[in-house]
Backbone bond lengths (Angstrom), bond angles and torsions (degrees), N, CA, C in turn:
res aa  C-N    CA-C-N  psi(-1)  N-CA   C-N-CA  omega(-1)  CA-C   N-CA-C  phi
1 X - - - 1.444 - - 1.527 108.82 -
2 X 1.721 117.56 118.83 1.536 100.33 172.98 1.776 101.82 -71.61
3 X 1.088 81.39 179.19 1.705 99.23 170.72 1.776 113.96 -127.15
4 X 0.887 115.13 104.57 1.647 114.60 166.74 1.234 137.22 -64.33
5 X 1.282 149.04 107.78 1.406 153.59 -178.78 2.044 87.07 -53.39
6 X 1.529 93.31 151.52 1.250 119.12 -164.01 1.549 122.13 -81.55
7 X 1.392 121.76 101.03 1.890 102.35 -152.17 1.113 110.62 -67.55
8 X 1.599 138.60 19.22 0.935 130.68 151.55 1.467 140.65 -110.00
9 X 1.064 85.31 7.47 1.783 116.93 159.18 1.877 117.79 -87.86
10 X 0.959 81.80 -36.28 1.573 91.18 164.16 1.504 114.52 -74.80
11 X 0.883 122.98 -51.00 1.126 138.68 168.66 1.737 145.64 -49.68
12 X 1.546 87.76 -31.06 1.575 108.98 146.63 1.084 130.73 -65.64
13 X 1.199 131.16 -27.75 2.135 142.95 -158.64 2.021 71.20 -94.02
14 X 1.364 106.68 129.51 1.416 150.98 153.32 1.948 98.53 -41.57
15 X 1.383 105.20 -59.61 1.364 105.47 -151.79 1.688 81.27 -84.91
16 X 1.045 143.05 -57.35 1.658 133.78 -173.27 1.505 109.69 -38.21
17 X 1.460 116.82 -45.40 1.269 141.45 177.97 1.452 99.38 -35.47
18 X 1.609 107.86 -72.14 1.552 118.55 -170.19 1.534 96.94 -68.34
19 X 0.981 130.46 -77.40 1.617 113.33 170.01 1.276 137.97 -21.23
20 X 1.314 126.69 -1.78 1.440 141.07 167.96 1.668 105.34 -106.65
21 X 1.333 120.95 -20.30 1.342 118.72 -167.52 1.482 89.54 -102.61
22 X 1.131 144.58 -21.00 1.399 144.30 167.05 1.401 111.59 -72.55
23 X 1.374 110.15 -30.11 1.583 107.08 177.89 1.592 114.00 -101.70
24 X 1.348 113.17 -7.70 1.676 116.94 164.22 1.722 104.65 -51.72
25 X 1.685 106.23 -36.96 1.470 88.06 -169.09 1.549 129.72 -108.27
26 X 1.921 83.35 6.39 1.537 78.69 -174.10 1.681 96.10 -168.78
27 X 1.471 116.20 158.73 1.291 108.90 -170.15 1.603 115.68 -99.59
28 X 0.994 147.09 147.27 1.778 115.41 -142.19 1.854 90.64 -176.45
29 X 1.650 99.87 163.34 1.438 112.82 -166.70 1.602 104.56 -85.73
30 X 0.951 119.11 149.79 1.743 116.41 153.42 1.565 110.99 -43.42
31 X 0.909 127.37 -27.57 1.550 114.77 -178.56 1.800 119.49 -97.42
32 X 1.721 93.33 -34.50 1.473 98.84 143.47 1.710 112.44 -34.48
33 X 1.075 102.63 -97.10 1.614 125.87 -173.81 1.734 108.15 -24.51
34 X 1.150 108.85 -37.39 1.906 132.62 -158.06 1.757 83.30 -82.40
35 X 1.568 111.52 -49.00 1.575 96.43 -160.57 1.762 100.91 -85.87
36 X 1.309 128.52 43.45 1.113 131.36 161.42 1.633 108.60 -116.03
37 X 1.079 118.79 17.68 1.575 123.40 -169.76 1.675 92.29 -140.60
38 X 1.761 89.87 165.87 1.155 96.64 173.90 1.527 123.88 -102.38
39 X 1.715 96.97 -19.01 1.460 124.24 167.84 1.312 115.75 -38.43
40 X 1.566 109.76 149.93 1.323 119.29 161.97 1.704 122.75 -58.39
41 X 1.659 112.02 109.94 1.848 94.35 169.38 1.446 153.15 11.65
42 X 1.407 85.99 -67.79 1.525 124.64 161.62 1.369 112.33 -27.61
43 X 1.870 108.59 -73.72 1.123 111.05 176.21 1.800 137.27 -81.44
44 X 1.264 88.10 4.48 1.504 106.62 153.43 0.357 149.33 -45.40
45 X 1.954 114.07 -55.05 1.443 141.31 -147.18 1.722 91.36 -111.77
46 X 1.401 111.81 -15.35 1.674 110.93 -163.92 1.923 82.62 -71.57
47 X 1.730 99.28 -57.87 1.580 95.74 -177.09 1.193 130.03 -62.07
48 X 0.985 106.33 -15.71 2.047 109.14 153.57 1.584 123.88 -75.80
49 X 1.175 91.95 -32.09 1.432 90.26 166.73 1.650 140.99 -66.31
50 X 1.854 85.87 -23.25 1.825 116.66 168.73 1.222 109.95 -56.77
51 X 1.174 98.56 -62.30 1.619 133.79 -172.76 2.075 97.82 -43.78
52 X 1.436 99.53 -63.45 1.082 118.16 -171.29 2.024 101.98 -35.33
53 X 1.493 84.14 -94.22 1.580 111.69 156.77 1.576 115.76 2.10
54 X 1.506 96.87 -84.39 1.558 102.85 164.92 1.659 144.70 -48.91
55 X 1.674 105.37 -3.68 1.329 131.47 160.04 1.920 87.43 86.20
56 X 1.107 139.22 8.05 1.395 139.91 -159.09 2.086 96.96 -89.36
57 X 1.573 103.47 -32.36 1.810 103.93 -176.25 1.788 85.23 -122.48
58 X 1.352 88.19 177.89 1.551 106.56 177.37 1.765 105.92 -154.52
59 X 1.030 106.84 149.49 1.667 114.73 -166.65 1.276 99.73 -121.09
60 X 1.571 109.77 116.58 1.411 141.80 164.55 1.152 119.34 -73.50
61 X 1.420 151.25 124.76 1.187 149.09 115.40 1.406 126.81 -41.26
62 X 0.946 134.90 115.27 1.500 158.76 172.85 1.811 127.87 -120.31
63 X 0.945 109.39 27.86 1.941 122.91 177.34 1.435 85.47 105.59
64 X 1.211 125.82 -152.78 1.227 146.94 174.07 1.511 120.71 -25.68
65 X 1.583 113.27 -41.05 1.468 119.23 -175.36 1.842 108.16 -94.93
66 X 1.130 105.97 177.22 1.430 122.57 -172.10 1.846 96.07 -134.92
67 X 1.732 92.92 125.42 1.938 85.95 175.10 1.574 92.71 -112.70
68 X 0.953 105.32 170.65 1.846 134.45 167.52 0.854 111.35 -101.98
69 X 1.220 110.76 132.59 1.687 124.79 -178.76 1.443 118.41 -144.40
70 X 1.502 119.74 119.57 1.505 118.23 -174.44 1.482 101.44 -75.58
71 X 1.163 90.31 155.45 1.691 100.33 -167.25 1.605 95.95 -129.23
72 X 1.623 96.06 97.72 1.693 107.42 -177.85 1.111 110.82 -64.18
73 X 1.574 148.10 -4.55 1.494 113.15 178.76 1.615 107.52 -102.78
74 X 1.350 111.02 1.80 0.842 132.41 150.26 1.795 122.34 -25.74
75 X 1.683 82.64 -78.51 1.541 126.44 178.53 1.859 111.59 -56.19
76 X 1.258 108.09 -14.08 1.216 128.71 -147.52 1.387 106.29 -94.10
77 X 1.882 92.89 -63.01 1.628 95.30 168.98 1.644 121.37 -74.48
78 X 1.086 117.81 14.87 1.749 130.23 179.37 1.927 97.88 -103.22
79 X 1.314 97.73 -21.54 1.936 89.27 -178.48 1.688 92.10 -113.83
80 X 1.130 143.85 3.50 1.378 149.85 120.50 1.471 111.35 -9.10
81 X 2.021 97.33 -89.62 1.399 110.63 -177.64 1.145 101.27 -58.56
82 X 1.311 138.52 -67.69 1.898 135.79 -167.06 1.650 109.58 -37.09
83 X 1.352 118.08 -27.56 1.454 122.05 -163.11 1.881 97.89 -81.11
84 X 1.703 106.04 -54.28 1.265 112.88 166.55 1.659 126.58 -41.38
85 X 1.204 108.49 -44.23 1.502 122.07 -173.64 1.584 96.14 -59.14
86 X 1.656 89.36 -56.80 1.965 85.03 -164.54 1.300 113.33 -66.61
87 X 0.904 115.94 -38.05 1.848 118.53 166.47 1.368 116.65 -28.68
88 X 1.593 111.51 -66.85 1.485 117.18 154.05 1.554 122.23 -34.99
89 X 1.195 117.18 -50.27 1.493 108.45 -166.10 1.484 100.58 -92.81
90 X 1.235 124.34 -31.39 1.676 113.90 174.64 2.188 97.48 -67.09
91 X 1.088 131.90 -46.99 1.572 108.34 175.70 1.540 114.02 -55.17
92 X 1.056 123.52 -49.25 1.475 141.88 -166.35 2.234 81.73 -45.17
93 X 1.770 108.26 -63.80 1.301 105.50 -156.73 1.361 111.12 -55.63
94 X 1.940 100.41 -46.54 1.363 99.80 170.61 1.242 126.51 -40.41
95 X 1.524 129.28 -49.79 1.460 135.53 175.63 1.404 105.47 -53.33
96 X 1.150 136.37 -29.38 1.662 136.29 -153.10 1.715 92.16 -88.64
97 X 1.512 107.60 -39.20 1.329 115.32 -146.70 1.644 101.16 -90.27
98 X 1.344 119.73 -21.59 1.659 142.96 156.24 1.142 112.39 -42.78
99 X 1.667 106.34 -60.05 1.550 132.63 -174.27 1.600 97.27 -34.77
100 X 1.923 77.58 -91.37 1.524 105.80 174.00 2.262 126.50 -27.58
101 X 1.432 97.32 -29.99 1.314 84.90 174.11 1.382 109.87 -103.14
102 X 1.544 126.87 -14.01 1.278 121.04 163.69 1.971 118.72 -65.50
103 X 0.974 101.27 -31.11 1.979 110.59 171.20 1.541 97.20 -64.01
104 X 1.107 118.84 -53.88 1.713 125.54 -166.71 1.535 103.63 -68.83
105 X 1.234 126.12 -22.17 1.894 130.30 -148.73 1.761 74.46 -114.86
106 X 1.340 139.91 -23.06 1.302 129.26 177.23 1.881 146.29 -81.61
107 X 2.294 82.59 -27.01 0.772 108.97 169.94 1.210 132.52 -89.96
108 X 2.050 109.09 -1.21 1.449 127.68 171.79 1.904 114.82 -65.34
């Protein structure tokens, strides 16, 4: 059985973050990706490797080099859950905002 790192654990680290928005637009090398940081390689490749793991990038062969590639359906079921969440919190406001004008429509 593999085991998958959690895409929302991945998803928390800042620098994975920017590494997905670099690969939204284009498909690109680890050293590509590396010379947008100030970080050591090293720790680059660990967060690509998260990334990897988490099914969120995918690693190309191309001759000698390896590209990164975001893998939107990936991306897909992460704006899935986000869509659900807000749903929740836009009724929740609506209810607040009901509240709020029934207290105000009482105190007229």
């Amino acid at each position: 059985m593999i085991l998958r790192r959690d895409i929302f654990q991945a998803l928390a680290d800042p620098t994975r973050r920017t590494i997905l928005v670099l690969l939204a637009s284009q498909t690109i090398t680890a050293g590509a990706i590396a010379g947008h940081f100030e970080g050591a390689r090293s720790t680059i490749s660990k967060h690509i490797a998260i990334l990897t793991e988490c099914g969120l990038v995918e690693a190309k062969e191309q001759g000698r080099e390896i590209y990164y590639a975001l893998k939107m359906e990936k991306m897909a079921e992460v704006d899935l859950w986000m869509n659900e969440l807000r749903q929740i919190w836009e009724q929740r406001f609506d209810r607040l905002e009901q509240y709020l004008d029934k207290i105000q429509n009482q105190q007229k």
